[in-house]
PyMOL Python script that loads the backbone (N, CA, C, O; Angstrom):
from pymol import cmd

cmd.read_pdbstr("""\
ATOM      1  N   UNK A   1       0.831  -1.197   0.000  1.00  0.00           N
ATOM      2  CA  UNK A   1       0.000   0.000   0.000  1.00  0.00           C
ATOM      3  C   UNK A   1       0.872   1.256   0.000  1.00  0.00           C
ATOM      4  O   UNK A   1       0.448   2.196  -0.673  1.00  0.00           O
ATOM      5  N   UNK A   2       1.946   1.403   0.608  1.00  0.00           N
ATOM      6  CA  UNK A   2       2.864   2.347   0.977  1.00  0.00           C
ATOM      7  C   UNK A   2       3.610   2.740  -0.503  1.00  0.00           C
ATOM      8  O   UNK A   2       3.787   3.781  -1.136  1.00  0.00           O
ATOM      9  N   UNK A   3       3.897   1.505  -0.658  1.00  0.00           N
ATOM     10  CA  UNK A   3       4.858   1.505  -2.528  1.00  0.00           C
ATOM     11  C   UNK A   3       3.829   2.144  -3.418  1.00  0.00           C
ATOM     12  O   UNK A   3       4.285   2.910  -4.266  1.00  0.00           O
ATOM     13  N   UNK A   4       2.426   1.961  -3.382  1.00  0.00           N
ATOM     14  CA  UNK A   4       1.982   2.040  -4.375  1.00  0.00           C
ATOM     15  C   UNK A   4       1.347   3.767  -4.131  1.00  0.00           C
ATOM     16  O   UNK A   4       0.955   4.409  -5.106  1.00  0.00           O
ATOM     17  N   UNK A   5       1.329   4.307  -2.830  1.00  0.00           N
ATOM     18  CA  UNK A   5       1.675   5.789  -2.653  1.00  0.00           C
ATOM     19  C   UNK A   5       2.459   6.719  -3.081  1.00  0.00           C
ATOM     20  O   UNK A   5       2.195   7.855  -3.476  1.00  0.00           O
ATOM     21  N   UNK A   6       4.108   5.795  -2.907  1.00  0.00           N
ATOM     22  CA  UNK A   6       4.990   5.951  -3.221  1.00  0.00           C
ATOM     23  C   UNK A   6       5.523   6.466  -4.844  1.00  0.00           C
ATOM     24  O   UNK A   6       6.101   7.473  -5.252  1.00  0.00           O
ATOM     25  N   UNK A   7       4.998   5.212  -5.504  1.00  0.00           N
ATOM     26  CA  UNK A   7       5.053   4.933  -6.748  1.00  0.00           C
ATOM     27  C   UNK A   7       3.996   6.274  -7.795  1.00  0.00           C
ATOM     28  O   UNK A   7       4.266   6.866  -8.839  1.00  0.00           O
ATOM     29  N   UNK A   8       2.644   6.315  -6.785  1.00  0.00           N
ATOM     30  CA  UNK A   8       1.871   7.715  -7.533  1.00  0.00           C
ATOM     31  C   UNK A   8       2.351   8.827  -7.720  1.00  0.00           C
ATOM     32  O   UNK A   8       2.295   9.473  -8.766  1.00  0.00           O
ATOM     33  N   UNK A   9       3.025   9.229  -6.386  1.00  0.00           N
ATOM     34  CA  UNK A   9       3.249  10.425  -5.971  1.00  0.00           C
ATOM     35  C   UNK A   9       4.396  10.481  -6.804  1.00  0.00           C
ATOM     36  O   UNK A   9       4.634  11.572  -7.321  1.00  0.00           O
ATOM     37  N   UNK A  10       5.058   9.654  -7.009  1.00  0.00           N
ATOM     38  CA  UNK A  10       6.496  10.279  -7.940  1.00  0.00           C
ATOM     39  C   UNK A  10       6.173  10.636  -9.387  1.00  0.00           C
ATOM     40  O   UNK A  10       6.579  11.515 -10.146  1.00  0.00           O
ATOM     41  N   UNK A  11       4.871   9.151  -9.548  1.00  0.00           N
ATOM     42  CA  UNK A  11       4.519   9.832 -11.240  1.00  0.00           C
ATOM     43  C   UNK A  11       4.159  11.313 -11.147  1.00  0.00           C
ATOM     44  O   UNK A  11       4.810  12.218 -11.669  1.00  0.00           O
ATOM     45  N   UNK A  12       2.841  11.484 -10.289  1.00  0.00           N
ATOM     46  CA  UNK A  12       2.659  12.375 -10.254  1.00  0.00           C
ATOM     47  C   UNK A  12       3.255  13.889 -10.427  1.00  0.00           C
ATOM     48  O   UNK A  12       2.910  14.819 -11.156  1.00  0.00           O
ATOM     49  N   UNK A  13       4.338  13.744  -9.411  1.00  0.00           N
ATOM     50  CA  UNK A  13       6.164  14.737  -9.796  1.00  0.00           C
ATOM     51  C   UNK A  13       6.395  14.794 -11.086  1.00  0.00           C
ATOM     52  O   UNK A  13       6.093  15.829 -11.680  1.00  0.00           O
ATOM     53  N   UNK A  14       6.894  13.853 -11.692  1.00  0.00           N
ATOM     54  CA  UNK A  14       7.392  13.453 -12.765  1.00  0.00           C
ATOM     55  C   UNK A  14       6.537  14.198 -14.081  1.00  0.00           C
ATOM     56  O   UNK A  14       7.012  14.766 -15.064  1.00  0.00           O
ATOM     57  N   UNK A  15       5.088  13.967 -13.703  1.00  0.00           N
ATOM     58  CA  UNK A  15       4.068  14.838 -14.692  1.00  0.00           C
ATOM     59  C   UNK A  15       4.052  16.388 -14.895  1.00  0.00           C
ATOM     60  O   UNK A  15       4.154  17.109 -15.888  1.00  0.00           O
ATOM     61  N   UNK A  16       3.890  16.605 -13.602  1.00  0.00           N
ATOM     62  CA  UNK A  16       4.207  18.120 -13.096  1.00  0.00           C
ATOM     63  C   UNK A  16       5.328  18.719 -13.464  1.00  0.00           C
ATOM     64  O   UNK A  16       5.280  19.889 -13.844  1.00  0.00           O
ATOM     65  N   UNK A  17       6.722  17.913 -13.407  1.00  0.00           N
ATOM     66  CA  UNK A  17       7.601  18.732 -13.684  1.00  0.00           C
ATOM     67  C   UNK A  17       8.012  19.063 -15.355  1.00  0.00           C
ATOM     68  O   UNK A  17       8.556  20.086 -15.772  1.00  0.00           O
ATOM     69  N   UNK A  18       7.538  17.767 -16.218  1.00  0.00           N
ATOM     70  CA  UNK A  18       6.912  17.591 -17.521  1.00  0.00           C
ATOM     71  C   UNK A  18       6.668  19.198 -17.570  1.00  0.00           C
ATOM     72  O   UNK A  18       7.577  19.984 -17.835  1.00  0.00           O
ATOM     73  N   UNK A  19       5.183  19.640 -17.251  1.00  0.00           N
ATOM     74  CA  UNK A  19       3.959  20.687 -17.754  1.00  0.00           C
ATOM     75  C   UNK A  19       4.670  22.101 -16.886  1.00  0.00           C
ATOM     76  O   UNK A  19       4.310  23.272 -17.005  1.00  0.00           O
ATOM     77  N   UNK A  20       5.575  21.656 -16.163  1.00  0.00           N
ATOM     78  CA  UNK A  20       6.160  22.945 -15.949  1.00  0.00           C
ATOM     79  C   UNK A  20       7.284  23.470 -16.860  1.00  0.00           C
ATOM     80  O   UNK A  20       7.475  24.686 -16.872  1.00  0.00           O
ATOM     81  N   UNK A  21       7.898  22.823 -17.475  1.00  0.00           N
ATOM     82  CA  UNK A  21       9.569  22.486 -18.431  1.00  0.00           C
ATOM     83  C   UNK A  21       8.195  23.324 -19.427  1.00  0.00           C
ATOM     84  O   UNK A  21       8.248  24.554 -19.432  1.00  0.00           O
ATOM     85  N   UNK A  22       7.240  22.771 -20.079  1.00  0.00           N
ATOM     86  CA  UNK A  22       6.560  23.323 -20.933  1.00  0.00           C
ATOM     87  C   UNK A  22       5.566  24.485 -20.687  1.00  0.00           C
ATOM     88  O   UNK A  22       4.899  24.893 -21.637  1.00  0.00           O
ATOM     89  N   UNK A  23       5.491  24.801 -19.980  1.00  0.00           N
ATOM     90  CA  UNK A  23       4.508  26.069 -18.999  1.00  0.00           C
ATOM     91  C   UNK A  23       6.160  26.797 -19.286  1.00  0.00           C
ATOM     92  O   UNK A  23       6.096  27.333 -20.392  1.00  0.00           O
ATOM     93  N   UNK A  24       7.310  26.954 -18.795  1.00  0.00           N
ATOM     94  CA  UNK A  24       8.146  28.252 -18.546  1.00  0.00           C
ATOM     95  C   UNK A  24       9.080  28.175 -20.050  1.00  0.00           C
ATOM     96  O   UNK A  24       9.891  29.047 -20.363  1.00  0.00           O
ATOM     97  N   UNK A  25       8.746  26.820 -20.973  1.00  0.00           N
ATOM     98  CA  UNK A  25       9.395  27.549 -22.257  1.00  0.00           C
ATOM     99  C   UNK A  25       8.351  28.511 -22.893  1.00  0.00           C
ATOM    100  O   UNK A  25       8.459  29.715 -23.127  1.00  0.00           O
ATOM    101  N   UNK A  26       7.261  27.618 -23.123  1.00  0.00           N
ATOM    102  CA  UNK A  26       6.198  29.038 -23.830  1.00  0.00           C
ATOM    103  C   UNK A  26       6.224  30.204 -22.911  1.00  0.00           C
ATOM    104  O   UNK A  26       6.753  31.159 -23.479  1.00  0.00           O
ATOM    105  N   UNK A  27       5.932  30.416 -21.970  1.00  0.00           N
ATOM    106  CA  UNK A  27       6.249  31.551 -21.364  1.00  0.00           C
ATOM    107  C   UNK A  27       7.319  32.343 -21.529  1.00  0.00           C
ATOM    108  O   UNK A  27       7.061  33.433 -22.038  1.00  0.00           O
ATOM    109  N   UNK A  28       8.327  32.153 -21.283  1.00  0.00           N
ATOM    110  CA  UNK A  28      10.221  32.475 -22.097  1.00  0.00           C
ATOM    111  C   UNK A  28       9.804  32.730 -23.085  1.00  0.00           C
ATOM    112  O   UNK A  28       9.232  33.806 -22.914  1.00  0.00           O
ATOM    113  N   UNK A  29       9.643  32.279 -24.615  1.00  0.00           N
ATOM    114  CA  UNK A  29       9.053  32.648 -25.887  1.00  0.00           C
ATOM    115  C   UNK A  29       8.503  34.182 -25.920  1.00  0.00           C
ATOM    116  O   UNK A  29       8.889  35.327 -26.157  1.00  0.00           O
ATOM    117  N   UNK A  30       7.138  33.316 -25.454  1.00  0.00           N
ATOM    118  CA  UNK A  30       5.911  34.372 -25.011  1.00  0.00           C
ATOM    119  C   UNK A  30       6.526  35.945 -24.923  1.00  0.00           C
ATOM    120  O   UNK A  30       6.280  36.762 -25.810  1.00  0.00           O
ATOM    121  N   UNK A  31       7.404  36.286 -23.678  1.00  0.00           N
ATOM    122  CA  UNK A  31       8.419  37.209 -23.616  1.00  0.00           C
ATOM    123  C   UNK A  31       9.144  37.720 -24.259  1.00  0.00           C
ATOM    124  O   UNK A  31       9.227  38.913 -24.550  1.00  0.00           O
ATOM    125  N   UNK A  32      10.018  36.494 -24.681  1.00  0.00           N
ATOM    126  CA  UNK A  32      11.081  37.682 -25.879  1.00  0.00           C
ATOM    127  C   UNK A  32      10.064  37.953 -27.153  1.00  0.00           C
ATOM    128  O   UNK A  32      10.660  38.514 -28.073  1.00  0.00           O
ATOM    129  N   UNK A  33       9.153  37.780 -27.331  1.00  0.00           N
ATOM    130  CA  UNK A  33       8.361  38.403 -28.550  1.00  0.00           C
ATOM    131  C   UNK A  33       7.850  39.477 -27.808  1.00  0.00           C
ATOM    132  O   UNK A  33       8.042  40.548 -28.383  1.00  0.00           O
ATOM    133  N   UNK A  34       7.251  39.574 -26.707  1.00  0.00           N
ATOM    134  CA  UNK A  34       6.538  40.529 -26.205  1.00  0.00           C
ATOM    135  C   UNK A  34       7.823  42.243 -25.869  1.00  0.00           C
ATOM    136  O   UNK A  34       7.597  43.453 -25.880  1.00  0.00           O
ATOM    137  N   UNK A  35       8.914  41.522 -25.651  1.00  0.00           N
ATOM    138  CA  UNK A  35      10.245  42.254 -25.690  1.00  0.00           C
ATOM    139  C   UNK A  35      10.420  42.705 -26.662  1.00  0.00           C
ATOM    140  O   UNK A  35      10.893  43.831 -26.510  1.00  0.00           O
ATOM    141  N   UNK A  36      10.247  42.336 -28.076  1.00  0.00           N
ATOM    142  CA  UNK A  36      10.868  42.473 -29.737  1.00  0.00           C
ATOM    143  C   UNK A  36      10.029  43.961 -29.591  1.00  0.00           C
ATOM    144  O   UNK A  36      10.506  44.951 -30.145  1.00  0.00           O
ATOM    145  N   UNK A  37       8.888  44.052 -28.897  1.00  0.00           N
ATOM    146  CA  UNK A  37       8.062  44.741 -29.707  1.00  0.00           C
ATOM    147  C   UNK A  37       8.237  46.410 -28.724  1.00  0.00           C
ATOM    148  O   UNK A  37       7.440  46.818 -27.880  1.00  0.00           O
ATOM    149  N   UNK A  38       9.439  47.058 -29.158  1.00  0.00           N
ATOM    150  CA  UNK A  38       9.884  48.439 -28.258  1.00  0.00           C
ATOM    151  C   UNK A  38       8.836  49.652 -28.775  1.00  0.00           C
ATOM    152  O   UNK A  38       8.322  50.585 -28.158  1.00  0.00           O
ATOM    153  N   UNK A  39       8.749  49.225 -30.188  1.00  0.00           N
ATOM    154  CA  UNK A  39       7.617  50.045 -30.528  1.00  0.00           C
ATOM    155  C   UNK A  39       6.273  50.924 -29.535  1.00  0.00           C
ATOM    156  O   UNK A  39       5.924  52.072 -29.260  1.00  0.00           O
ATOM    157  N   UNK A  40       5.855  49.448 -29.260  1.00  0.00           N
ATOM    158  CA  UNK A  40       4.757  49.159 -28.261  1.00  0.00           C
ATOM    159  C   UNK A  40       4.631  50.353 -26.971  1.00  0.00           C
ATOM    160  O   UNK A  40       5.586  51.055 -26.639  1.00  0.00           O
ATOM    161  N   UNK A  41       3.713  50.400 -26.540  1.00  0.00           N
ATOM    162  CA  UNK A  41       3.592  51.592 -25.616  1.00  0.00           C
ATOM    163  C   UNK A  41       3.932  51.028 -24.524  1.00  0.00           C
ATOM    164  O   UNK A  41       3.869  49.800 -24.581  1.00  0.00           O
ATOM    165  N   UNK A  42       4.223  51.397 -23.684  1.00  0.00           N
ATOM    166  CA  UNK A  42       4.304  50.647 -22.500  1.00  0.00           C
ATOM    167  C   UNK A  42       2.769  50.244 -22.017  1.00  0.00           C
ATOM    168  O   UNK A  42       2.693  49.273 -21.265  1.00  0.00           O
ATOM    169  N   UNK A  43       1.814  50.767 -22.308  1.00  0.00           N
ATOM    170  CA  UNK A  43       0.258  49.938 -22.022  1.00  0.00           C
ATOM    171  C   UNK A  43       0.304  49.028 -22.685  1.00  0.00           C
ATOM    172  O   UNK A  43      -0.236  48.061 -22.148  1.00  0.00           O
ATOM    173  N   UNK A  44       0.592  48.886 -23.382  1.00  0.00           N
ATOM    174  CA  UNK A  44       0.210  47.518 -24.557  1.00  0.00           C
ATOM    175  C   UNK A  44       1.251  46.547 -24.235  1.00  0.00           C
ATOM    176  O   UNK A  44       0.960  45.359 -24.372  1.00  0.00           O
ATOM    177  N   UNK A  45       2.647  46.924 -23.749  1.00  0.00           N
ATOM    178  CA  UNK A  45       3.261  45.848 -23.169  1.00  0.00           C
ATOM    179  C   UNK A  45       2.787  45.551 -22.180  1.00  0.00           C
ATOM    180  O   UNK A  45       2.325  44.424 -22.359  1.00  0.00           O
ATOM    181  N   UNK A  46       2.570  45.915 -21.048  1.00  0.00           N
ATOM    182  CA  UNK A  46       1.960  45.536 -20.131  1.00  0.00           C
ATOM    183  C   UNK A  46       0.849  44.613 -20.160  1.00  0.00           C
ATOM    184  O   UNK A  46       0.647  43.740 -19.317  1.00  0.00           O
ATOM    185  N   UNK A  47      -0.111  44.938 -21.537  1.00  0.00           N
ATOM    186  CA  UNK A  47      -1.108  44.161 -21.712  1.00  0.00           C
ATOM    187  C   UNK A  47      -1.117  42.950 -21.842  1.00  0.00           C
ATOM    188  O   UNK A  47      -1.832  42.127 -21.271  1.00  0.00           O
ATOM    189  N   UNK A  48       0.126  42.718 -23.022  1.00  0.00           N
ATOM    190  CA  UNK A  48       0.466  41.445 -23.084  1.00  0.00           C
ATOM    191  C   UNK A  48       1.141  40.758 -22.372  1.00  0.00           C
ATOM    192  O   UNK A  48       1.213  39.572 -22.695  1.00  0.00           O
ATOM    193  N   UNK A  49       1.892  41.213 -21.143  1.00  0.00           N
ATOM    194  CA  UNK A  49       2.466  40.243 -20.838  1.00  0.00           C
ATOM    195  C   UNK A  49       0.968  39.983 -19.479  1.00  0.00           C
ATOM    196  O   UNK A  49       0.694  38.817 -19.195  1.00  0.00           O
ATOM    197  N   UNK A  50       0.345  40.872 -18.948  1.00  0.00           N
ATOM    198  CA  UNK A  50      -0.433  39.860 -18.311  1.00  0.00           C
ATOM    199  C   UNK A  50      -1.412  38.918 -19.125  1.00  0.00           C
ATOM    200  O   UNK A  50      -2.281  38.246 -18.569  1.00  0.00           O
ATOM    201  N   UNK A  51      -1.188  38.928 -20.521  1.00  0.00           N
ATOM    202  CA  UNK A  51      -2.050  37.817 -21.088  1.00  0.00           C
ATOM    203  C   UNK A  51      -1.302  36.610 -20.721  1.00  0.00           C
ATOM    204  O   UNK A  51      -1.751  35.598 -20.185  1.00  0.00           O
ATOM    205  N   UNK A  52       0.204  36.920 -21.175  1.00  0.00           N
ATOM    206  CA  UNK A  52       1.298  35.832 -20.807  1.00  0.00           C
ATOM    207  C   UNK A  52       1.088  35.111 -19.432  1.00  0.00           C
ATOM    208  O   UNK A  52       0.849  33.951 -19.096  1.00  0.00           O
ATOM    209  N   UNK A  53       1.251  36.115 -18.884  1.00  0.00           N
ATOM    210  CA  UNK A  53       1.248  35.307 -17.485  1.00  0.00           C
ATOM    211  C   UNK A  53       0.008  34.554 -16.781  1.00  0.00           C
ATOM    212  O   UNK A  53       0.069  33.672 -15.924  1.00  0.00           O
ATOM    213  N   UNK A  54      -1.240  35.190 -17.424  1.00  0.00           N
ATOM    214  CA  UNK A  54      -2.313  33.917 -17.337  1.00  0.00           C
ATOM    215  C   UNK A  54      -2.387  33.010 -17.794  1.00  0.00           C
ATOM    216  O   UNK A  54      -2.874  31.955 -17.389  1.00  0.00           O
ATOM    217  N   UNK A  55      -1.759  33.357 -19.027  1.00  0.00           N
ATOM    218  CA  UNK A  55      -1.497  31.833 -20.102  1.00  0.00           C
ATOM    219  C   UNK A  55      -0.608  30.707 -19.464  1.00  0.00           C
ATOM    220  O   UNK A  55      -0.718  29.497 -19.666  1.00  0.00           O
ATOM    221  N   UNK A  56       0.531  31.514 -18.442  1.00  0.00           N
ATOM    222  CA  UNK A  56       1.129  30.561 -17.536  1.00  0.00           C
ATOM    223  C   UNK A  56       1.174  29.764 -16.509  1.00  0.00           C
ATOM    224  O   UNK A  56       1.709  28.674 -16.308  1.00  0.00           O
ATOM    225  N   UNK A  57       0.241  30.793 -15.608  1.00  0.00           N
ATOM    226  CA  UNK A  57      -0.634  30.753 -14.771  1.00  0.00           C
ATOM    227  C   UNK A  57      -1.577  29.235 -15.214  1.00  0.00           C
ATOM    228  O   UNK A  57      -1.237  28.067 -15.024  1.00  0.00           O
ATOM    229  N   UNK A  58      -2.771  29.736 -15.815  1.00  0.00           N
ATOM    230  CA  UNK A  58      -3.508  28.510 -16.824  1.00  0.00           C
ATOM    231  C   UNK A  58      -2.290  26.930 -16.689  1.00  0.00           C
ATOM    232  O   UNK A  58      -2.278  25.909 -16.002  1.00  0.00           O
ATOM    233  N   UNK A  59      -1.514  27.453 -17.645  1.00  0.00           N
ATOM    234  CA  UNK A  59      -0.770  26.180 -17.934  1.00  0.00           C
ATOM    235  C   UNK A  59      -0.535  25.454 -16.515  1.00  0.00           C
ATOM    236  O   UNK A  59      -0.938  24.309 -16.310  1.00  0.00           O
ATOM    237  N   UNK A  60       0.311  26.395 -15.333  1.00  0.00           N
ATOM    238  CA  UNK A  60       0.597  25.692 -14.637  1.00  0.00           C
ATOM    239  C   UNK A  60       0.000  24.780 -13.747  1.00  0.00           C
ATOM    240  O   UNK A  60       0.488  23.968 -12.962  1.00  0.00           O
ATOM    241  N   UNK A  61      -1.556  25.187 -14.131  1.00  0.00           N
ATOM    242  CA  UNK A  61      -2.829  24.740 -13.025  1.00  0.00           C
ATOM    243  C   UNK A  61      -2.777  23.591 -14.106  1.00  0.00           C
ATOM    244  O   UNK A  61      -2.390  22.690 -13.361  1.00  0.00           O
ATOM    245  N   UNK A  62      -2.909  22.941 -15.455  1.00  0.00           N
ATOM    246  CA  UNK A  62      -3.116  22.140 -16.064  1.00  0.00           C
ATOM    247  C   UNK A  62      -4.254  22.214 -16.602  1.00  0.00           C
ATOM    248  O   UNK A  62      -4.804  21.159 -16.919  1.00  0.00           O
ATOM    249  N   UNK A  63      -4.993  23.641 -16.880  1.00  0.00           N
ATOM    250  CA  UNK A  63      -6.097  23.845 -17.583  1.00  0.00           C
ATOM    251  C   UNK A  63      -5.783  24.505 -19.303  1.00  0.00           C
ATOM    252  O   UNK A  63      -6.224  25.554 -19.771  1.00  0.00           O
ATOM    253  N   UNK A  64      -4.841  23.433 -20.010  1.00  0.00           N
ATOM    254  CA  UNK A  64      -4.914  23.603 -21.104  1.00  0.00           C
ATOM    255  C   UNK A  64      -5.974  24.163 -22.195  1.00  0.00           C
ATOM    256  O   UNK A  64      -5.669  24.104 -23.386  1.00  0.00           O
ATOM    257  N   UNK A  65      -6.940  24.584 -21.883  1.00  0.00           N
ATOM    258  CA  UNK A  65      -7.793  25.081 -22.842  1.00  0.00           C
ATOM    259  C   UNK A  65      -7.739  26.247 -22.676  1.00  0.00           C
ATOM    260  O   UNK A  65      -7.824  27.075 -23.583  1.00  0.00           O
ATOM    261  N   UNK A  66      -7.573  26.523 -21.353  1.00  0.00           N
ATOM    262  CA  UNK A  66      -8.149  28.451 -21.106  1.00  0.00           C
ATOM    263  C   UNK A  66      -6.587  28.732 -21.027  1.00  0.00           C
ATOM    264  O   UNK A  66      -6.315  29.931 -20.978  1.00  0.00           O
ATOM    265  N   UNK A  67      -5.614  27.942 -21.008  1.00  0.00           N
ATOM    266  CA  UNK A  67      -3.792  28.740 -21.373  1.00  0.00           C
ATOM    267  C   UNK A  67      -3.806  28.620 -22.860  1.00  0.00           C
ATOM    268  O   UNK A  67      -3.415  29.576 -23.530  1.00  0.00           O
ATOM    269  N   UNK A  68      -4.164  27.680 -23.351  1.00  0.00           N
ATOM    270  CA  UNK A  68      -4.305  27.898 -25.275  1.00  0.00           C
ATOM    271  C   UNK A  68      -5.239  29.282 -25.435  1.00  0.00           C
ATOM    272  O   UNK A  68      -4.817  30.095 -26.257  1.00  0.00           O
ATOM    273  N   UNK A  69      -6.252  29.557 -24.846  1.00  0.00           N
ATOM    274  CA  UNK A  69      -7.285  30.299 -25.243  1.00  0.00           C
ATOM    275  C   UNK A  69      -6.604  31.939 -25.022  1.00  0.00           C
ATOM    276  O   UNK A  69      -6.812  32.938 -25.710  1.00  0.00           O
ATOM    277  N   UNK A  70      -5.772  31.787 -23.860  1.00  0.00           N
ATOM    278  CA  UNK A  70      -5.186  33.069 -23.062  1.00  0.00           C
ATOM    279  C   UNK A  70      -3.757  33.454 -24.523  1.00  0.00           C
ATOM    280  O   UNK A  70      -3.441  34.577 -24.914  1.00  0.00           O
ATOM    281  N   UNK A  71      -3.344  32.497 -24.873  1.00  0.00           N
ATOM    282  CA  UNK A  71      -2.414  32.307 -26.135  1.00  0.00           C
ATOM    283  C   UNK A  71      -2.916  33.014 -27.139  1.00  0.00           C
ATOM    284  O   UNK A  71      -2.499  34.087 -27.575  1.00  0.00           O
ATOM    285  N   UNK A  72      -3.731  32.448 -27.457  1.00  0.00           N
ATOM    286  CA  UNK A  72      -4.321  32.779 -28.860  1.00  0.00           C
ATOM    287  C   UNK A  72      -4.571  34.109 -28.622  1.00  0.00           C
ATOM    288  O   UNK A  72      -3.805  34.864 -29.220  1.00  0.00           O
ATOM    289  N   UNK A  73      -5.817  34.885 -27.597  1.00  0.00           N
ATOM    290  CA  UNK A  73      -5.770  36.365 -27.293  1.00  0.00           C
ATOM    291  C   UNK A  73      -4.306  36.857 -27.426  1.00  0.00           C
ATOM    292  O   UNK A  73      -4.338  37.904 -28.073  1.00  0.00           O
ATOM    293  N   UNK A  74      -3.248  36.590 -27.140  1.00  0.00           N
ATOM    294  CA  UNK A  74      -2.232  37.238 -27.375  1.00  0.00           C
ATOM    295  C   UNK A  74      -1.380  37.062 -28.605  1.00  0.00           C
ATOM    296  O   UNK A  74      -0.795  38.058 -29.030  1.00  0.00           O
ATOM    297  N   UNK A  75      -1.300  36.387 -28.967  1.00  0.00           N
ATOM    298  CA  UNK A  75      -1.454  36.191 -30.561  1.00  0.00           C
ATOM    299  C   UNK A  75      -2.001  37.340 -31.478  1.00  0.00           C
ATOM    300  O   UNK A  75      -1.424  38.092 -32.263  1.00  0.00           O
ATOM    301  N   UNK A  76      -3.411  37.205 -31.079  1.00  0.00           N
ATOM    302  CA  UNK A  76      -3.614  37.961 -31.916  1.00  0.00           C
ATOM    303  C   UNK A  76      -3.442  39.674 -31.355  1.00  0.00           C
ATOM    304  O   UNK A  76      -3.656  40.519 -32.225  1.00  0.00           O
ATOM    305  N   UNK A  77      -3.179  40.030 -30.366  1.00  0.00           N
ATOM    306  CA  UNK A  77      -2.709  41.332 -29.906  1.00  0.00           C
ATOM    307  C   UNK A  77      -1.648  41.631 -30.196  1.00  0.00           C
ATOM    308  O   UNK A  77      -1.413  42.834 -30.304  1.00  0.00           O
ATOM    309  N   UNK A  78      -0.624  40.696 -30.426  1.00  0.00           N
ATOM    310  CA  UNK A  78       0.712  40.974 -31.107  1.00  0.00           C
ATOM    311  C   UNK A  78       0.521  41.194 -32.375  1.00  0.00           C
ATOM    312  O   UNK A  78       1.057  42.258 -32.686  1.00  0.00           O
ATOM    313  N   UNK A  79      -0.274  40.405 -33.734  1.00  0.00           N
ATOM    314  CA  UNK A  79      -0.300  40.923 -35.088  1.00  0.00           C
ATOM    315  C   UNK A  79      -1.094  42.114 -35.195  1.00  0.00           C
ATOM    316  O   UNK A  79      -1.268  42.533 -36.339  1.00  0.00           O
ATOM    317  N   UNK A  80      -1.690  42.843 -34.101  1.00  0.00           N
ATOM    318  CA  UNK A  80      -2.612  43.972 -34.345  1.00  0.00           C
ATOM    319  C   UNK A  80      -1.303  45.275 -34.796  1.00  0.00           C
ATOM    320  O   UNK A  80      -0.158  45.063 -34.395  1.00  0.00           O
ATOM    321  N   UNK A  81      -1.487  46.093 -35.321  1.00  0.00           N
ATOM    322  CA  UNK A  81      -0.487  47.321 -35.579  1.00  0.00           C
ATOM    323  C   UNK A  81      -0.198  47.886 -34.524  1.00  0.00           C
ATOM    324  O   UNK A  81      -1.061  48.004 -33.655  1.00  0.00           O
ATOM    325  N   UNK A  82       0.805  48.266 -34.380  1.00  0.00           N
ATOM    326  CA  UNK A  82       1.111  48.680 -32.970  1.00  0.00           C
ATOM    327  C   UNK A  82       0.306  50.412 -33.125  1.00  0.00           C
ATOM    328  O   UNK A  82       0.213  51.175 -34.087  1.00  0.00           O
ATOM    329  N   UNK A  83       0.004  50.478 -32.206  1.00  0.00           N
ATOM    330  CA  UNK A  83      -0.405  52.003 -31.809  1.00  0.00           C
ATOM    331  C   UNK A  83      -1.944  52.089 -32.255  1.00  0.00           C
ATOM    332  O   UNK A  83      -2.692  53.006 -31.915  1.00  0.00           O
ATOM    333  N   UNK A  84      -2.326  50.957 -33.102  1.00  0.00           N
ATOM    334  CA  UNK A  84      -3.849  50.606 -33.188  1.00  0.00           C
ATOM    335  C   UNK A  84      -4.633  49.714 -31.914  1.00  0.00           C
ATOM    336  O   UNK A  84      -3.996  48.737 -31.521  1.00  0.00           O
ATOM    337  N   UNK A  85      -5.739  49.937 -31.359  1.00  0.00           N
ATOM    338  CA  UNK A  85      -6.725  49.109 -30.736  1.00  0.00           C
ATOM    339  C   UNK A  85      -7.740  48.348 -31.496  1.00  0.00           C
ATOM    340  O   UNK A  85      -8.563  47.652 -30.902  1.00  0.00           O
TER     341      UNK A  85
END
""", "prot")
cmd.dss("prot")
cmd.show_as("cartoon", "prot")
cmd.util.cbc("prot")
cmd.orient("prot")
């Protein structure tokens, strides 16, 4: 019974540390694009990176749909023209 506690809890680790390795590269990414863009006002950086960081946020909870979804919003806030809403 103990082993097989044992044995969860490490997969378990093992998963987690998986979706985190991938939660802080897209995030890293996420950033230096959000960095590229000096143009940008400082509101609009700001904007995006708290999209980022929900998107990370998201990821790190393991709610892949609403960190894809938080993605995509920023996605598309990055191809918008800068200095346009």
């Amino acid at each position: 019974m103990i082993m097989r506690i044992l044995i969860a809890s490490l997969s378990l680790g093992l998963l987690a540390g998986t979706a985190s390795a991938a939660c802080n590269n897209n995030f890293d990414d996420i950033s230096k694009v959000i960095s590229g863009h000096l143009n940008a006002s400082t509101e609009q950086r700001a904007s995006m990176m708290r999209l980022a960081i929900s998107s990370y946020d998201y990821c790190m909870a393991g709610d892949t749909a609403s960190a894809s979804k938080m993605h995509d919003m920023l996605m598309a806030q990055l191809k918008l023209p800068l200095g346009h809403k």
